[in-house]
N, C-alpha and C positions, 0 to 999 in steps of 0.2 A: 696123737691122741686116739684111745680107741675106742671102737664102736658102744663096748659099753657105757664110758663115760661120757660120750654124745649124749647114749639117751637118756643119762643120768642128769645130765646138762637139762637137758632138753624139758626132761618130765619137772627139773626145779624152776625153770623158766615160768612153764606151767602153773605150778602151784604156785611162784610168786604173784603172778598176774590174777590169778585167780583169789587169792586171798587178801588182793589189795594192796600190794607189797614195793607199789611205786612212790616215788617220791619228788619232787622238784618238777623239772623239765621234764622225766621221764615218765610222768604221770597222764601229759600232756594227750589227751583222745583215749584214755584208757579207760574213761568209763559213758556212761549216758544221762541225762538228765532224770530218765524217768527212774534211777534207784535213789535218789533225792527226794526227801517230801518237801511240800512247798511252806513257808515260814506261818501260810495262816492255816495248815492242818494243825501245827501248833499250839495256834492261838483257840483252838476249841477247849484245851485243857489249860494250858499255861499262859493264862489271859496277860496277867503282873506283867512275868518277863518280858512275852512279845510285843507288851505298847510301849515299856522299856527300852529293846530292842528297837522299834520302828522311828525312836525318837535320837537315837544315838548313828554316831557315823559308821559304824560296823554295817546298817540297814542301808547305807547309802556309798558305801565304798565305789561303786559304780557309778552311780546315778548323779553323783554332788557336782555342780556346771563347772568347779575348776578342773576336778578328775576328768572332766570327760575332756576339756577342753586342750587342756594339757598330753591326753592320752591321743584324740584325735589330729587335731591340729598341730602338734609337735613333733611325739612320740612316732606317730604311725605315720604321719606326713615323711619324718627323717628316714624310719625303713624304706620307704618307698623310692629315694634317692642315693638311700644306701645299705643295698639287700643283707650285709652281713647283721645288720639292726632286727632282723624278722625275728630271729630266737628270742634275745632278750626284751625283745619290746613287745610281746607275743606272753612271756613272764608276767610282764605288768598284771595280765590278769589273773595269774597264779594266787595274787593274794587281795585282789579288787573285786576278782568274781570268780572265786575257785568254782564253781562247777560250772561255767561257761571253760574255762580252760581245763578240766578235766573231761571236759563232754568234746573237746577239740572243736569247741565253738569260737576259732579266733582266725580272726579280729572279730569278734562280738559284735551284733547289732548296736546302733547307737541307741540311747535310755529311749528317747523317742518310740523306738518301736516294741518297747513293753516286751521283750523277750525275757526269758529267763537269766541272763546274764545281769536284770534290775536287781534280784536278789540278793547280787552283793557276797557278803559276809553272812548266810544267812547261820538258823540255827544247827542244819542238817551238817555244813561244813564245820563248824567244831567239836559238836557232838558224834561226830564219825570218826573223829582221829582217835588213831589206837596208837601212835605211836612217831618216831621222826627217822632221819637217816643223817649222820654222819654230824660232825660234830665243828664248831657250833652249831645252832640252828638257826640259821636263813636260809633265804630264798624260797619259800615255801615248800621247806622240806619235810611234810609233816605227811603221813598215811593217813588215808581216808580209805575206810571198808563200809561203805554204807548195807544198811540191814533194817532187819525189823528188832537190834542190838543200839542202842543210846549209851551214850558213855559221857561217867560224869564227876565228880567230885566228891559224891555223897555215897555211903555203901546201903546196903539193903533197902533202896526204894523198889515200889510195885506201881508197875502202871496197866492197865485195862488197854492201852493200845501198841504197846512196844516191851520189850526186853528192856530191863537198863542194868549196869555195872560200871563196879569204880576200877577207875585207873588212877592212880599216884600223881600220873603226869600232871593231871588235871591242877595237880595243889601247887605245881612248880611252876616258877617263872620263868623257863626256857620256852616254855608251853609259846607266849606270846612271843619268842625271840623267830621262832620259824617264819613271822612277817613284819616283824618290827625291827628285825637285821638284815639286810639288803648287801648284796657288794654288785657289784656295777658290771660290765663287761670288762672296763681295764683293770680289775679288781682291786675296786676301790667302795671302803666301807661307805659308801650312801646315805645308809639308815643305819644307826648301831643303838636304838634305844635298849635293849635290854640287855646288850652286851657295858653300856652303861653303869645302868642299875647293877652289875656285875660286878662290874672294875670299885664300885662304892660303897657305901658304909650300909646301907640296910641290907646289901644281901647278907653281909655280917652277920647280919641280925636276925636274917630268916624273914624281911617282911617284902613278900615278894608283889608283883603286878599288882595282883587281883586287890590286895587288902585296901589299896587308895581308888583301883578305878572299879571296883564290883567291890563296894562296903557290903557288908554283910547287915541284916533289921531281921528283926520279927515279923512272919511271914508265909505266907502258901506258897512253896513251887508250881503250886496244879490246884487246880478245883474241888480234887477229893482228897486231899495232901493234908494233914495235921500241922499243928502251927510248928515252926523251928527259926530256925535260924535261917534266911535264904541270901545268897549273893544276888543283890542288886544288879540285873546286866545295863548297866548306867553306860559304860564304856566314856565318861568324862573326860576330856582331855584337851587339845589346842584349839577345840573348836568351841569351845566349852566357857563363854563367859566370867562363868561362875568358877570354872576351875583354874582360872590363870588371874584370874584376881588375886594379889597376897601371893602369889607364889615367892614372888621378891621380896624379903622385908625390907625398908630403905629407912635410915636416917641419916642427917649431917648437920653440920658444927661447924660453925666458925672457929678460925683462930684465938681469935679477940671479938668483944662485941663491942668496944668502943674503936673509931678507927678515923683520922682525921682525912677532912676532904679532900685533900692532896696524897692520899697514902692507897692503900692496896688490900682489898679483901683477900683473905685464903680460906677456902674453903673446903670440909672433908664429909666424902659421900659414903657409907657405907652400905654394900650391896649383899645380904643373903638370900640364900636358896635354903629355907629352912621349910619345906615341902613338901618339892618333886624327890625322889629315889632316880633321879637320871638327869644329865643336864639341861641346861633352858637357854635358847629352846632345843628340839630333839624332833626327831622323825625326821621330815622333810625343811633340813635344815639351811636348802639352797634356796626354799622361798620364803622362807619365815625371817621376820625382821623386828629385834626389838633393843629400844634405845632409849638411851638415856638425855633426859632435855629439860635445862636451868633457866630460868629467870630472875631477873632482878627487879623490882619496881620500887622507885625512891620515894619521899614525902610528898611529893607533886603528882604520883600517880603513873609516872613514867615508868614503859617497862624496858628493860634492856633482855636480849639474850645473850647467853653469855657458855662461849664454847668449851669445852674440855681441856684440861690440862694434857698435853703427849705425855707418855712414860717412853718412848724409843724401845720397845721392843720389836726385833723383827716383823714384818707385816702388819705394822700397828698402823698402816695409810687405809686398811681394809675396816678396820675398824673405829672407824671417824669419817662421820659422813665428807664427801665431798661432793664438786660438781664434776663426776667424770661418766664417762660412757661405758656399756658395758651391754653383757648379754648377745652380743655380737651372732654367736651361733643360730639363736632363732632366726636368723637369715635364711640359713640350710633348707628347713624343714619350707618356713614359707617362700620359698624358692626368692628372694631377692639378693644377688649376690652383693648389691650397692646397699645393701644395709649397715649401716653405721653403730646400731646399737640403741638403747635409751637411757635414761640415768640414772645411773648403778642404786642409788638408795633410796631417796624420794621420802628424804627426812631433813630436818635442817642443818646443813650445812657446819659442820662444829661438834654437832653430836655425837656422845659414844654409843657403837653398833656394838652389842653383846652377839656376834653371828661366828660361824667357821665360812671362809670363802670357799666355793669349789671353780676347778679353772678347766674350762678345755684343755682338749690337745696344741692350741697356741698359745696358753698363758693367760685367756681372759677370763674373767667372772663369768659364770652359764648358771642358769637355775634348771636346763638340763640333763639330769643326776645320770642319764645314761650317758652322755659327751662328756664325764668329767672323768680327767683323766689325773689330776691331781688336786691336793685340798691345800688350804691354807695354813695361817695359824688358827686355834681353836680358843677363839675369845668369848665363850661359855660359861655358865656361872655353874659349876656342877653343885650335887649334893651337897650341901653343911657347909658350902664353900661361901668365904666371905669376899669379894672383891671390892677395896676403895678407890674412887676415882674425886680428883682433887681439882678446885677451878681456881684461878688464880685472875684476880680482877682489879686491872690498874681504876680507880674511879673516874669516868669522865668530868672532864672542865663543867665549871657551874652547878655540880651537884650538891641541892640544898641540902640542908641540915635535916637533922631527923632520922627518924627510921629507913631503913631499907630493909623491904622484906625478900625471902628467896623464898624459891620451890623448884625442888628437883621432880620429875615426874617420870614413869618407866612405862614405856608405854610398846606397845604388841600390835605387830601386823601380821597377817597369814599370808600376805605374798606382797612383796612387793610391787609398789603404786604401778610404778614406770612401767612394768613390765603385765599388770593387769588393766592397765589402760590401752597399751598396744594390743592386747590381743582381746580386747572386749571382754574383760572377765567382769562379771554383775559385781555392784561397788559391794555386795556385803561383804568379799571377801577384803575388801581393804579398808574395813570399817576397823578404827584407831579404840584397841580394847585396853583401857588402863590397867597395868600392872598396881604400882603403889604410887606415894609420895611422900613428900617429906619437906620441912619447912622448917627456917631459922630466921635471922634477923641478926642487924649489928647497928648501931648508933654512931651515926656521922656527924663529928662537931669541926668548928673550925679550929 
């Protein structure tokens, strides 16, 4: 190689670094906190969005007790015993608190000490991307050129405190695939929300991210701003009550509704996703738990519970609660090598688990997504997808006549119990948020 093209090397090196031109892990200490402005200079013009903002998890990507709990006590714990973990567990905050990890603030202050690394997701890290690197987009592969330059969706706005311009990117939904697609160290897709929404029917259709979790209303972007059309930064999602409500539609049917008391109900569930643009659940799919659970109560009041039918499909033991152990790796991290595990679902017994398993390097279920080294089967309700799941019910001896009522119920956890009780995670995170339900009836004579 010759000396001119060193320095030709050499002067692009320059201009990439100087114009912002990193991306991922490479980005890592390439800039400083103070070319960031902080979310409430914001909030002097663009009041809507920032209490918007402040109320959604983007404003807390940091700060939220199972993040941090998970990030310290696990995450950073397992580096610490196993140095090849510092890179990607150092990543973590590439997209939890991109300018703590661009300012090579890591491992970050804990929220406790109010640094900058609380900001999160703030407004400065989205509206600074110009652009991504390399194709898909994970890992937080997205450039950031922070300036007195705002970039944004909408063209010819004026603002009294900053530059602004439209980028394209802004209106596509790759946009959010740079942290809502993840692959792991043994590369393994993690998080694949928006490569999802990709593989399914509304990117067809062109109806990307934003349209479901930034609706668009009638609206000021700013204080001096003319009315329009403004995207909500709502950022609604798993966390979100109100947005996982209905996401499932459910009905079911009996066989027959007349059915004698020595005979046998059949029952059929039907489960859609007529919604989400990605499957359910998504994201953080190794701690998210949601399941399906039937009851029966005859004319006397009595209730029975009443398990799932198998369909025998490969790894269908993963998705039907049982009592077994699991999660075995968190041993590592909180140094207990005699740790056993705790139980794996912490649902009833019989229940169908809508989840994807993910497995260590020994074959066991881990919730963590950096130790998995392989996944399961993917028993997910995607897009527009319909899944029936059917019960089969011999009647117990002495069951009086009359009605028997059911109810199916679909019902949503953000992390599993067993494994937020072992590590002290505040119960909201395992507070039982209803999806749907559905109800039928059959007439038992002798």
């Amino acid at each position: 190689m010759g000396r001119l093209t060193l320095i030709i090397l050499f002067i692009y090196g320059l201009f990439c670094t100087a114009t912002g031109q990193l991306a991922g892990d490479e980005a890592k200490g390439s800039k400083k906190y103070e070319q960031y402005e902080k979310p409430e200079t914001c909030a002097s013009c663009h009041t809507d969005i920032y209490q918007q903002w402040t109320q959604a998890m983007m404003s807390q990507a940091y700060t939220h007790h199972w993040d941090e709990i998970e990030y310290f006590d696990l995450a950073v714990a397992h580096a610490a015993v196993n140095p090849d973990l510092k890179g990607p567990v150092d990543g973590c905050n590439g997209c939890h608190t991109p300018l703590a990890f661009m300012a090579g603030d890591v491992t970050p202050p804990r929220p406790a000490e109010n640094s900058r690394a609380n900001e999160s997701v703030s407004c400065e890290v989205c509206h600074t991307i110009t652009g991504f690197k390399g194709e898909p987009n994970f890992n937080f592969n997205f450039i950031s050129e922070p300036g007195r330059t705002k970039y944004g969706a909408k063209e010819g706005l004026v603002s009294p405190h900053h530059n602004t311009k439209f980028l394209g990117i802004y209106e596509e939904a790759k946009f959010c695939g740079s942290c809502h697609n993840e692959k792991n160290p043994f590369g393994i897709w993690v998080k694949s929300t928006q490569l999802e929404w990709e593989d399914g029917p509304y990117s067809k259709q062109g109806v990307a991210c934003h349209q479901c979790h930034m609706p668009k209303a009638l609206g000021r972007n700013a204080k001096m701003a003319q009315e329009d059309l403004v995207a909500q930064h709502l950022f609604h999602g798993a966390h979100d009550p109100g947005k996982v409500a209905g996401a499932i539609e459910i009905r079911m049917h009996p066989e027959e509704r007349e059915v004698s008391y020595d005979g046998t109900v059949a029952l059929k569930i039907q489960l859609f996703n007529g919604k989400a643009g990605h499957k359910i659940p998504t994201g953080s799919v190794e701690d998210r738990i949601m399941w399906l659970h039937v009851t029966a109560t005859d004319a006397n009041g009595k209730e029975y519970h009443l398990p799932v039918d198998k369909k025998g499909f490969e790894g269908e033991e993963y998705t039907i609660a049982a009592d077994e152990l699991a999660y075995i790796d968190m041993g590592i991290p909180k140094k207990d090598p005699a740790f056993k595990g705790v139980q794996r679902d912490g649902v009833p017994v019989g229940d169908r688990i809508f989840r994807m398993p993910y497995f260590d390097p020994n074959g066991v279920m881990t919730i963590m997504q950096w130790n998995t080294k392989s996944q399961g089967v993917d028993y997910r309700i995607g897009p527009r997808e319909t899944k029936i799941e059917t019960i089969t019910w011999e009647l117990p001896d002495n069951i009086p006549e009359g009605k028997v009522t059911f109810r199916a119920e679909l019902n949503y956890m953000r992390l599993v119990k067993p494994v937020a009780d072992y590590l002290n995670v505040p119960a909201d995170e395992t507070e039982i948020v209803p999806v749907n339900f559905a109800t039928t009836w059959v007439e038992i004579y002798e």
